[in-house]
C-alpha positions in Angstrom: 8.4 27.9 9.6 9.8 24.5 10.0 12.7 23.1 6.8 11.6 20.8 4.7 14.3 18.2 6.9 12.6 19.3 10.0 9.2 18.3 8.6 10.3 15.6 7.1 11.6 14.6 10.2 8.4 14.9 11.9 6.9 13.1 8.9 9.0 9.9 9.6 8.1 10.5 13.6 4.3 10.3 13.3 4.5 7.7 10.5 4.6 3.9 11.9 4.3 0.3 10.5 0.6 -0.1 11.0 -0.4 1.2 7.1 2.3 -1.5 5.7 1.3 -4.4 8.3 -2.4 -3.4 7.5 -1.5 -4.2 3.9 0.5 -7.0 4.1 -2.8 -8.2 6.2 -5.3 -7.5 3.2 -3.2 -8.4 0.5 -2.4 -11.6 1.9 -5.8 -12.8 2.6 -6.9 -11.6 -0.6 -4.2 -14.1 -2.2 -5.1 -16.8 0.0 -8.8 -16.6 -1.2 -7.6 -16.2 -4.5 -6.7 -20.1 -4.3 -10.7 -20.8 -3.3 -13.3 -18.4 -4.8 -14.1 -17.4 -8.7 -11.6 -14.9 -10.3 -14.3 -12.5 -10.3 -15.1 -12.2 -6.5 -11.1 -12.0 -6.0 -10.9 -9.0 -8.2 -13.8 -7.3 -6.5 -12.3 -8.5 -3.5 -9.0 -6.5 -4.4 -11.1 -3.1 -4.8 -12.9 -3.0 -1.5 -10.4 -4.6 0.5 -8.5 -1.2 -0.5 -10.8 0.8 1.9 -9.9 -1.8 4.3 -6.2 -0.8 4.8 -6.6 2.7 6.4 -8.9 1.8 9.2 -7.2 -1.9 9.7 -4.2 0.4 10.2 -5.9 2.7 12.7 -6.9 -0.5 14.8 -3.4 -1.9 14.5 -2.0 2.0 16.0 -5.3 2.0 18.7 -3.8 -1.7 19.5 -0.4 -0.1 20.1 -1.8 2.3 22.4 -1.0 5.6 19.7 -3.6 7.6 18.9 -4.3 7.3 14.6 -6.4 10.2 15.1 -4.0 12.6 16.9 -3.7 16.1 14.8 -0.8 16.7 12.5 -0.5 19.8 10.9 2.9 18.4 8.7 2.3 19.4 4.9 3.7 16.0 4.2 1.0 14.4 6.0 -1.5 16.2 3.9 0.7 15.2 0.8 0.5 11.3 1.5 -3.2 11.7 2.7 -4.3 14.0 -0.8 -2.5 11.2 -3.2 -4.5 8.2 -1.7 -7.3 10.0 -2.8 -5.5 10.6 -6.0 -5.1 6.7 -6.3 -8.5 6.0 -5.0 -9.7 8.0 -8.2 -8.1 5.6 -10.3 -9.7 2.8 -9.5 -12.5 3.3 -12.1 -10.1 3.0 -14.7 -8.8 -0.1 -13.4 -12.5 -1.5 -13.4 -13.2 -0.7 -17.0 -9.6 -2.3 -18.1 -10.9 -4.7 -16.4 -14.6 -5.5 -17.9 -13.1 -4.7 -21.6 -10.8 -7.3 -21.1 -13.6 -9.7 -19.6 -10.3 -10.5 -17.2 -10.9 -10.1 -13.0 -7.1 -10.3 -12.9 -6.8 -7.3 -14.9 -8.6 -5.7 -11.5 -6.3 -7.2 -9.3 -3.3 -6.2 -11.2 -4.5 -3.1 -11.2 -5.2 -2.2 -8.0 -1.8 -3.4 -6.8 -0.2 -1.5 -8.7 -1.8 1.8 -8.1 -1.8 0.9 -4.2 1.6 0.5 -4.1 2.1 4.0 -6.0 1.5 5.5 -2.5 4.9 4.3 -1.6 6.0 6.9 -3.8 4.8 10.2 -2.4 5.9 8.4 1.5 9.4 7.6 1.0 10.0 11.5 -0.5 7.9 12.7 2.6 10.1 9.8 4.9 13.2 11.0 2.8 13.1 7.2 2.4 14.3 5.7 -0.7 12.5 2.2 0.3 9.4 3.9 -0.8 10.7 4.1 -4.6 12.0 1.0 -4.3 8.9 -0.5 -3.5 6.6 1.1 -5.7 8.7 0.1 -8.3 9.6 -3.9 -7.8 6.1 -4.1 -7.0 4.9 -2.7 -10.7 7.4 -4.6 -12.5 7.2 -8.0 -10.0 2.7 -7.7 -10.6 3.5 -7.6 -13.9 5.8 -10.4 -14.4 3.4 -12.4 -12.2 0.6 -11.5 -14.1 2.3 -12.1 -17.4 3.9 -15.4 -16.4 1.9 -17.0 -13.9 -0.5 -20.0 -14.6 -3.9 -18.4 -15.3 -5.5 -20.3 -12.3 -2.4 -18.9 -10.1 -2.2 -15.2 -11.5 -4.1 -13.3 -8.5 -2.2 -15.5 -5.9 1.5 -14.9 -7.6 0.3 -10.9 -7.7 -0.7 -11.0 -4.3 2.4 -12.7 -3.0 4.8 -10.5 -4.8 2.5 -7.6 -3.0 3.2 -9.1 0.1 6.5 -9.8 -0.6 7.2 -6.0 -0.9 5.4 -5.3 2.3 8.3 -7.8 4.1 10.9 -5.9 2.3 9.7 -2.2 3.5 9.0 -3.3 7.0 12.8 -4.2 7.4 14.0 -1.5 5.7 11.6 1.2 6.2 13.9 3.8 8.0 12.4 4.5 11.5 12.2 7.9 13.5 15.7 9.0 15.5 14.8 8.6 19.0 14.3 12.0 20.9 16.0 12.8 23.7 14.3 15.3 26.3 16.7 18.5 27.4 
């Protein structure tokens, strides 16, 4: 049996940029079109383009010749994999805030924030402190946009602070040592 360092180790080996890219991707798009379509397509926009980010990641790790589908039997993995789910399940709730407030960027708010909550269960697995960090400048920056932005801006300003993160954890994101054969 492997210590938790060791796994988290290998963790931090088999994870790569391709799920933060792949985000950065989706949630800048979806602030782009914020600026041109209804507030209601963008916050519908924000819930499906969610189930966008895992396989845009596996095209982006396909496109850099890794295999996204290559077994890993690492706890952690499982971990990080069971909480999307977690968040996924959430996503309801965000919906009905959503319609009682008759407010789309109650969705988009939302689902920013509870997509960025899978930072949290990552930078334990990573032993990666960025991961907190993110999660929780993201929460308080979505919020601050979407209490202070102009109401025609709000999705945009939440999107950009989204993206924003994303910059931030792909510099500082700590990468795998580099193996050396014996």
């Amino acid at each position: 049996m492997s210590s938790l360092d060791e796994r988290r180790e290998q963790f931090l080996a088999a994870s790569t940029i391709s799920m933060p890219l792949a985000g950065l991707i989706v949630w800048s798009a979806i602030g782009i079109a914020a600026i041109f379509v209804p507030k209601t397509v963008v916050g519908w926009m924000a819930v499906y383009a969610m189930a966008a980010v895992l396989p845009l990641a596996f095209i982006i790790e396909k496109l850099r010749g890794r295999n996204p589908f290559a077994k890993d039997d690492n706890p952690i993995s499982a971990l990080f994999f069971h909480s999307i789910i977690g968040i996924g399940l959430m996503f309801p709730l965000v919906i009905g805030a959503a319609s009682a407030a008759r407010d789309p960027d109650v969705m988009v708010l939302g689902v920013a924030i509870l997509a960025g909550i899978i930072w949290i269960p990552y930078g334990w697995g990573a032993n990666d402190p960025v991961g907190l960090r993110h999660a929780i400048v993201r929460a308080v920056g979505c919020y601050v946009a979407f209490w202070f932005a102009p109401d025609a801006l709000k999705a945009t300003m939440i999107c950009a602070v989204v993206a924003a993160a994303y910059l931030y954890s792909l510099a500082a994101m700590r990468r795998p040592a580099k193996v050396t054969v014996k």
